[in-house]
Backbone bond lengths (Angstrom), bond angles and torsions (degrees), N, CA, C in turn:
res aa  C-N    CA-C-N  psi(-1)  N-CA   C-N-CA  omega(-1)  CA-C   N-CA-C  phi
1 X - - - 1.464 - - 1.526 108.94 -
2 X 1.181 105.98 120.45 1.720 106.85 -169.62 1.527 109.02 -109.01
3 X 1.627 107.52 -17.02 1.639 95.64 -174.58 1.549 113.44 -81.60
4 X 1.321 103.06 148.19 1.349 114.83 177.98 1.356 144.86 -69.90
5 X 1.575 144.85 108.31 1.610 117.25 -134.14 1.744 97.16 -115.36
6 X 1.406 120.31 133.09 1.129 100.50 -177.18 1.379 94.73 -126.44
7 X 1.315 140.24 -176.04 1.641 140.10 -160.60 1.868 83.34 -176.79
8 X 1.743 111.28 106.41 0.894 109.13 150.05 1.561 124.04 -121.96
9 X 1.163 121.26 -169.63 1.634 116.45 174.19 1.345 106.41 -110.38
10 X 1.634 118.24 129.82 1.635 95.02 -178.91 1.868 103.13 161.52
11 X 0.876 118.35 -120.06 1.639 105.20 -163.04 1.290 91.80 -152.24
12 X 1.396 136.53 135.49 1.508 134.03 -162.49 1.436 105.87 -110.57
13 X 1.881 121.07 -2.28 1.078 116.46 167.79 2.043 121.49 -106.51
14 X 1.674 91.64 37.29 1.279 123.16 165.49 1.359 127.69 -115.65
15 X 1.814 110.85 -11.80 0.841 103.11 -155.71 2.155 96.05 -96.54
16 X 1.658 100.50 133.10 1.570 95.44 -176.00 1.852 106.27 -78.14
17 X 1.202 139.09 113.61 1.370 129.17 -171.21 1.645 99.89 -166.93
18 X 1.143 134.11 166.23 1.219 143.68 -123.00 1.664 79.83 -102.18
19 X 1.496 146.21 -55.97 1.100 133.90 -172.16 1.734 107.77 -153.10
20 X 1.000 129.27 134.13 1.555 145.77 -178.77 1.454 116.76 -59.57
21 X 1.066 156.15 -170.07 1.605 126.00 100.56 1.456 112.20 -122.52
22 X 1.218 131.64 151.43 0.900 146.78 -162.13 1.631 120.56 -111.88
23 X 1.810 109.25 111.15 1.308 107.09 172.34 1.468 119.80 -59.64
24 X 1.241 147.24 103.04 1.367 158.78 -136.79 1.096 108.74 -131.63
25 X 1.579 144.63 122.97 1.454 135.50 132.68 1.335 130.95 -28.54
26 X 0.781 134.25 145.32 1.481 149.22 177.16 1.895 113.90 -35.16
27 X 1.986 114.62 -52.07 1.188 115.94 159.54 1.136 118.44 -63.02
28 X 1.409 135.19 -14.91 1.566 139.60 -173.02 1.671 108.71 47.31
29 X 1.431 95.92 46.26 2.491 84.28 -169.45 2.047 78.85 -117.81
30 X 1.314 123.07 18.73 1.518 113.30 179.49 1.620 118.89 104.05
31 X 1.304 117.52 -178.68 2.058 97.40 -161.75 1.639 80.35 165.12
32 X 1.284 108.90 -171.43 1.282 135.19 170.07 1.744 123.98 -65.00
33 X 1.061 122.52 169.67 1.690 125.54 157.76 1.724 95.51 52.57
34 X 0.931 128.34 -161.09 1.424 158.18 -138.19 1.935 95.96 -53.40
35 X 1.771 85.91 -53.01 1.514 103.30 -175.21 1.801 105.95 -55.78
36 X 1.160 111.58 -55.88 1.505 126.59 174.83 1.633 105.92 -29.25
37 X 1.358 111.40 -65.32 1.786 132.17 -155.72 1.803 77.75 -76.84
38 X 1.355 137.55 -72.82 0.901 131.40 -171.35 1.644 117.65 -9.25
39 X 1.252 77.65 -82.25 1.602 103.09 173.78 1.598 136.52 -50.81
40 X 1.602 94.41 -44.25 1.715 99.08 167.47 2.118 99.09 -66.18
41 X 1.099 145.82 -77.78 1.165 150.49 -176.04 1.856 114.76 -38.34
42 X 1.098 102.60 -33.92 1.335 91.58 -164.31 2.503 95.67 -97.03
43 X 0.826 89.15 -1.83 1.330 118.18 169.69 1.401 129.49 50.47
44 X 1.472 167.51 -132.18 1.483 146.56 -152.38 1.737 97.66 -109.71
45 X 0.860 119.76 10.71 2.055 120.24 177.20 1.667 82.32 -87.98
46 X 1.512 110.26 -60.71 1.498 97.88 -157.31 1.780 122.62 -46.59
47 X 1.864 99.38 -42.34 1.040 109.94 177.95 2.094 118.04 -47.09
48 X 1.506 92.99 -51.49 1.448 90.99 174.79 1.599 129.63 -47.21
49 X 1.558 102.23 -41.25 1.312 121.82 -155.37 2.054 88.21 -86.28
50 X 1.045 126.92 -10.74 1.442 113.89 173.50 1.668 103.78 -111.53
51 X 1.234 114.68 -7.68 1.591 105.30 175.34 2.124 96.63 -80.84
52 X 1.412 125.86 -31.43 1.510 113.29 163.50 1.404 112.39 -49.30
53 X 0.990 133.41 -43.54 1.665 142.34 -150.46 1.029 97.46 -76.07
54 X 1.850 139.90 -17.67 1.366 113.25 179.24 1.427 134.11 76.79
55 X 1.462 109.86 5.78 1.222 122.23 -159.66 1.585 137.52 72.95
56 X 1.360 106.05 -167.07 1.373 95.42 174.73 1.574 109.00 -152.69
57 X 1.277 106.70 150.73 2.013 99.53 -173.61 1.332 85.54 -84.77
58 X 1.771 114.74 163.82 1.243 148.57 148.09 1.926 101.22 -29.44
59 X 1.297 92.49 129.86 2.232 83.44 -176.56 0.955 115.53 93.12
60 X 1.756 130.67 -60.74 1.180 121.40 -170.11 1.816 106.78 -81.88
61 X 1.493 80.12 -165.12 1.815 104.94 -159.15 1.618 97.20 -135.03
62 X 1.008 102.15 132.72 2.104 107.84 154.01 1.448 103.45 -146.79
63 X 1.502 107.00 169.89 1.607 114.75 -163.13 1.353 98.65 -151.10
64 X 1.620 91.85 128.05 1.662 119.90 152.79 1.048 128.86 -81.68
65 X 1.485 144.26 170.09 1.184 142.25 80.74 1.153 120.99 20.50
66 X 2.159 141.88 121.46 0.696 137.38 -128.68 2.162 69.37 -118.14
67 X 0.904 129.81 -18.41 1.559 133.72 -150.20 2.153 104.40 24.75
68 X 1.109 86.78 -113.42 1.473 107.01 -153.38 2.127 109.22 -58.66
69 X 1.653 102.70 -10.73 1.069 114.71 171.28 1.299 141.77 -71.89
70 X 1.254 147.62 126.58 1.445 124.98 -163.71 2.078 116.29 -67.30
71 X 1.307 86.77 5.06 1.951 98.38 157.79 1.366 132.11 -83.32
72 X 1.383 126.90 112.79 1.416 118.03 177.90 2.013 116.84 -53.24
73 X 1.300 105.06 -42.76 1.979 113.33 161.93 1.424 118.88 -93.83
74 X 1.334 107.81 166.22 1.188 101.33 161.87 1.612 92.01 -142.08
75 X 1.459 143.85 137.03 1.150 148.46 176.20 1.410 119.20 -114.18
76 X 1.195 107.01 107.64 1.945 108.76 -173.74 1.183 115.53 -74.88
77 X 0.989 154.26 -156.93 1.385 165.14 -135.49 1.961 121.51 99.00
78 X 1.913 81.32 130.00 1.588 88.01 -167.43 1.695 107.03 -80.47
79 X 0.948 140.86 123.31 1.555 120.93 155.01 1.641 138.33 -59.46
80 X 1.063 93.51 -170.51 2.339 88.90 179.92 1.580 86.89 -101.96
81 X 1.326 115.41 146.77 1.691 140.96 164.08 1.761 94.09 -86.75
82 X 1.378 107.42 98.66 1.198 116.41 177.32 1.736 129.79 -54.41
83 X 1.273 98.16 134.56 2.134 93.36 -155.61 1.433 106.69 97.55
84 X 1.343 131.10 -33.06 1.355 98.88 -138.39 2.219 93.99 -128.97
85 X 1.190 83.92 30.08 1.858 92.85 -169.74 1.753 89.16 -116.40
86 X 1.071 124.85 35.66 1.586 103.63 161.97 1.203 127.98 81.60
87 X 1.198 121.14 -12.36 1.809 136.66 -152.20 1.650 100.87 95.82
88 X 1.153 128.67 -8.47 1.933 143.82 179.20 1.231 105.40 -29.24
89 X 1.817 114.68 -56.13 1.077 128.92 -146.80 1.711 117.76 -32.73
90 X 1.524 96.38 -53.45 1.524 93.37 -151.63 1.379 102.22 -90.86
91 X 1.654 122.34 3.74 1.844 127.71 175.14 1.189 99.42 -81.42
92 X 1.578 124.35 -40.18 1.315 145.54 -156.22 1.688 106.29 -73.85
93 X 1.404 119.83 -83.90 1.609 111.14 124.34 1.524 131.78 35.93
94 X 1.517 116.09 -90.16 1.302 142.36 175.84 1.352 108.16 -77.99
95 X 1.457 120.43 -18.15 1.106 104.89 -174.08 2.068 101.49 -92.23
96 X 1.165 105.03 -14.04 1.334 119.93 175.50 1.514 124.95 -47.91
97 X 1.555 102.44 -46.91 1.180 122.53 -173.93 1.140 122.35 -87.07
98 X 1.897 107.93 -38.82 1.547 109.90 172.39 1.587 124.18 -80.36
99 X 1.475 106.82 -29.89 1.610 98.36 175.00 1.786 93.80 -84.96
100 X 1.249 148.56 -17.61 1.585 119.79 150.96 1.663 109.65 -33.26
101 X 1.749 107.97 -69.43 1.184 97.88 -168.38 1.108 142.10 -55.13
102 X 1.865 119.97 -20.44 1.023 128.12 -176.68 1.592 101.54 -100.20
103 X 0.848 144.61 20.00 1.375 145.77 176.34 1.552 88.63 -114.56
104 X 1.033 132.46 -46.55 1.459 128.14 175.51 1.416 106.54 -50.74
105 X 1.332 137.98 -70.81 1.136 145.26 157.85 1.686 121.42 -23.96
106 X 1.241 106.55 -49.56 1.295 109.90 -177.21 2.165 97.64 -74.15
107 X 1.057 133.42 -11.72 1.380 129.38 177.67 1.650 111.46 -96.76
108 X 2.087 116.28 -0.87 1.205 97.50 -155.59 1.417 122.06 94.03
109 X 1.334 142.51 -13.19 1.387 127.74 -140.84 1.621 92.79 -124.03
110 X 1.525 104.28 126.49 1.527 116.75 -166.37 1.145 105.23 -116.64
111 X 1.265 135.81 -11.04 1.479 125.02 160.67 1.481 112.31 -134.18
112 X 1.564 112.31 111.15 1.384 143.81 156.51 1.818 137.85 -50.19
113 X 0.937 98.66 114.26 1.773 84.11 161.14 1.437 121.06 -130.50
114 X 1.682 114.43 136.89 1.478 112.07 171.71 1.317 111.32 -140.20
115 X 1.560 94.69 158.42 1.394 106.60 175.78 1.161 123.45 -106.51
116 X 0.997 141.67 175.77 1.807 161.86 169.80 1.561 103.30 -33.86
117 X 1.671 102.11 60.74 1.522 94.92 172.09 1.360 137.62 -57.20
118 X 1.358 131.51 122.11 1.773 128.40 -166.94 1.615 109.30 70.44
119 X 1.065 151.49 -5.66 1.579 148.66 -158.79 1.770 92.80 -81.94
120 X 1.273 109.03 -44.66 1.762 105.90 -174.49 1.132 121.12 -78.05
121 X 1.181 112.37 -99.27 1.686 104.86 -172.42 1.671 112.53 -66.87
122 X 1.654 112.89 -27.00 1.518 108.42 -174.86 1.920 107.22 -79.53
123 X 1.518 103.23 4.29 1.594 97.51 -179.97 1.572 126.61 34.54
124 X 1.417 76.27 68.74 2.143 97.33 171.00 1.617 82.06 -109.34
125 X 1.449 84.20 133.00 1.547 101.57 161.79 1.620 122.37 -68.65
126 X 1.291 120.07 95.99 1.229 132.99 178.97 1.635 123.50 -19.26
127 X 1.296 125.85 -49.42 1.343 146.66 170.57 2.010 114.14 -51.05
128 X 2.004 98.69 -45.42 1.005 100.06 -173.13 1.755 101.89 -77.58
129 X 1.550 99.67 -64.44 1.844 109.60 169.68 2.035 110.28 -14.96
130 X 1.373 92.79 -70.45 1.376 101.21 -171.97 2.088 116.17 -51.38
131 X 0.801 122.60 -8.96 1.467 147.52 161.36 1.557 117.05 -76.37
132 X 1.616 106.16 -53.39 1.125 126.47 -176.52 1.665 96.55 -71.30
133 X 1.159 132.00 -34.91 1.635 120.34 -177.92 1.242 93.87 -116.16
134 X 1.057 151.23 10.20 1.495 115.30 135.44 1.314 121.61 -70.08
135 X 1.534 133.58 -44.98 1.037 127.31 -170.30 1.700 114.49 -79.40
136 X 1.510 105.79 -12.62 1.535 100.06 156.08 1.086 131.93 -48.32
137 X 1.779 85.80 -74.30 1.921 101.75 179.14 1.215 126.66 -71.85
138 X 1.263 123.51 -13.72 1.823 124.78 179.87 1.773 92.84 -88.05
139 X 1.139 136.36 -33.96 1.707 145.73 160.37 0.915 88.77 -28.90
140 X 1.683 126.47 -75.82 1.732 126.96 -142.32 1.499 101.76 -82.34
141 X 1.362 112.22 -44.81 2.084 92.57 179.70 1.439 105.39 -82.56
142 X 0.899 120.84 -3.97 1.743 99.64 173.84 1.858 98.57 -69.68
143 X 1.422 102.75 -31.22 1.707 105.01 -157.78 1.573 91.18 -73.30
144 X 1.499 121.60 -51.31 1.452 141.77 -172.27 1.112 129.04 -127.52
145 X 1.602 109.63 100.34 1.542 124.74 175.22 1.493 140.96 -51.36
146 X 1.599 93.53 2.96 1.699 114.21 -167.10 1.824 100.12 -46.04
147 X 1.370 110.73 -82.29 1.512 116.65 -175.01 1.175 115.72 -52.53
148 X 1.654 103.51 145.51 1.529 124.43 152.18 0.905 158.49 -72.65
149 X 1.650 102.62 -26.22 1.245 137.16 175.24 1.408 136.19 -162.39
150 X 1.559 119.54 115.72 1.522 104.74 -175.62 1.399 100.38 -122.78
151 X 1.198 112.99 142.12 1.674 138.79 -166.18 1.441 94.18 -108.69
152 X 1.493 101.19 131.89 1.552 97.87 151.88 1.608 112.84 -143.26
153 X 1.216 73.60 128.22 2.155 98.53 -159.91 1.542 106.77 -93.72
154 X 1.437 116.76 99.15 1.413 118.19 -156.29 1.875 92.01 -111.91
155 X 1.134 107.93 152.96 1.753 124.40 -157.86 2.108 78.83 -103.67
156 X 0.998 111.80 -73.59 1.301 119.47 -165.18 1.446 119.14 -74.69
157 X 1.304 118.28 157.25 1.490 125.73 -158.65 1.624 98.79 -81.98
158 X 1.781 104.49 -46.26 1.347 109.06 166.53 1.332 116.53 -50.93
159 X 1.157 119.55 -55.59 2.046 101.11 176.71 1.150 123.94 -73.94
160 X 1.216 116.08 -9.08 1.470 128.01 176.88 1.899 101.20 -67.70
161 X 1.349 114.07 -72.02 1.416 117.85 167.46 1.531 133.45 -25.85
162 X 1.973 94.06 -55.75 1.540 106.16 176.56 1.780 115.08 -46.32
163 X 1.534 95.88 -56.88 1.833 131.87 -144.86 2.001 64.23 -69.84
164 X 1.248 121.19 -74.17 1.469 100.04 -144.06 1.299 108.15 -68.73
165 X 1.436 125.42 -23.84 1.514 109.10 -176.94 1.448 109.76 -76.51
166 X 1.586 132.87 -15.94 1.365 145.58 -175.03 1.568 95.90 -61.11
167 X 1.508 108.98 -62.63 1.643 120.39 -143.77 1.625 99.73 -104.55
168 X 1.198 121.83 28.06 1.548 135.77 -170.03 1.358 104.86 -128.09
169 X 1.569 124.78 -27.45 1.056 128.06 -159.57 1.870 90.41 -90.01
C-alpha cells in the first residue's frame, strides 16, 4: 500500500488537492453542512454543472469540475439517512467511499480528499461510520496501488479524534 493517509481537522473546501468529495444530497443542486460550503465556495458553474447530472442514488458517486475551489474535481456522493435505509446503512456507507474511489481512478486522480460522509445531518454514528471507512478504504489500496494520497478533512473535533486514532493505529 503506497498511498499516503493523512487525517486533518479543518475545512475541505481549503483543501488544494487533485479532487474533494463531497457529502451531497440525493438532488446534488446544494443543502446544508459540507454540501452547503461546497457549493457557496466553489460558486454558481458548480450549481449548473450538478443540476445536468440528474442527481445521484444513495452509494453512488458523479464528478464535477472543481470551479471556484482550489480542486481540479469535485466528486459527490449521497450517504444513508441513518435508521431509515432498511438495515442499508452500513452497504450504503461503503458504497460511498468505494465508488468515490473508483470514479477517482477511473478520471486519473491520485490524490483525494474526504470528509465525514453521513455523520451530520444523515446521523451515522461516528464511531460506527469511522470503522465503516477504514475497512473500506484500507480494503481498496491494499487491493490497488493506484493513489498517493488520501486526506481526510474532518469539520468536527469528534471525527477528527476518531479518524486519527482509527488510521494511526
Amino acid at each position: 500500500m503506497k498511498a499516503k493517509i493523512i487525517v486533518i481537522k479543518g475545512d475541505i473546501t481549503d483543501i488544494a488537492t487533485e479532487a474533494i468529495v463531497n457529502a451531497a444530497n440525493p438532488s446534488l443542486l446544494g443543502g446544508g453542512g459540507v454540501d452547503g460550503a461546497i457549493h457557496k465556495v466553489a460558486g454558481p458553474k458548480l450549481l449548473a454543472a450538478c443540476a445536468k447530472l440528474n442527481g445521484c442514488q444513495k452509494g453512488q458517486a458523479k464528478i464535477t469540475r472543481g470551479y471556484d475551489l482550489k480542486t481540479k474535481y469535485i466528486i459527490h456522493t449521497v450517504g444513508p439517512i441513518y435508521g431509515k435505509e432498511k438495515g442499508r446503512e452500513k452497504e450504503i456507507l461503503a458504497s460511498c467511499y468505494l465508488n468515490s474511489l473508483k470514479l477517482a481512478k477511473k478520471y486519473n486522480i491520485k490524490k483525494i480528499a474526504f470528509p465525514a460522509i453521513a455523520t451530520g445531518f444523515y446521523k451515522y454514528p461516528k464511531d460506527k461510520a469511522v470503522d465503516i471507512v477504514y475497512q473500506t478504504v484500507i480494503g481498496f489500496l491494499k487491493e490497488d496501488d493506484f493513489f498517493e494520497e488520501i486526506i481526510f478533512v474532518l469539520h468536527s473535533k469528534k471525527d477528527f479524534i476518531l479518524y486519527n486514532k482509527k488510521f494511526s493505529s
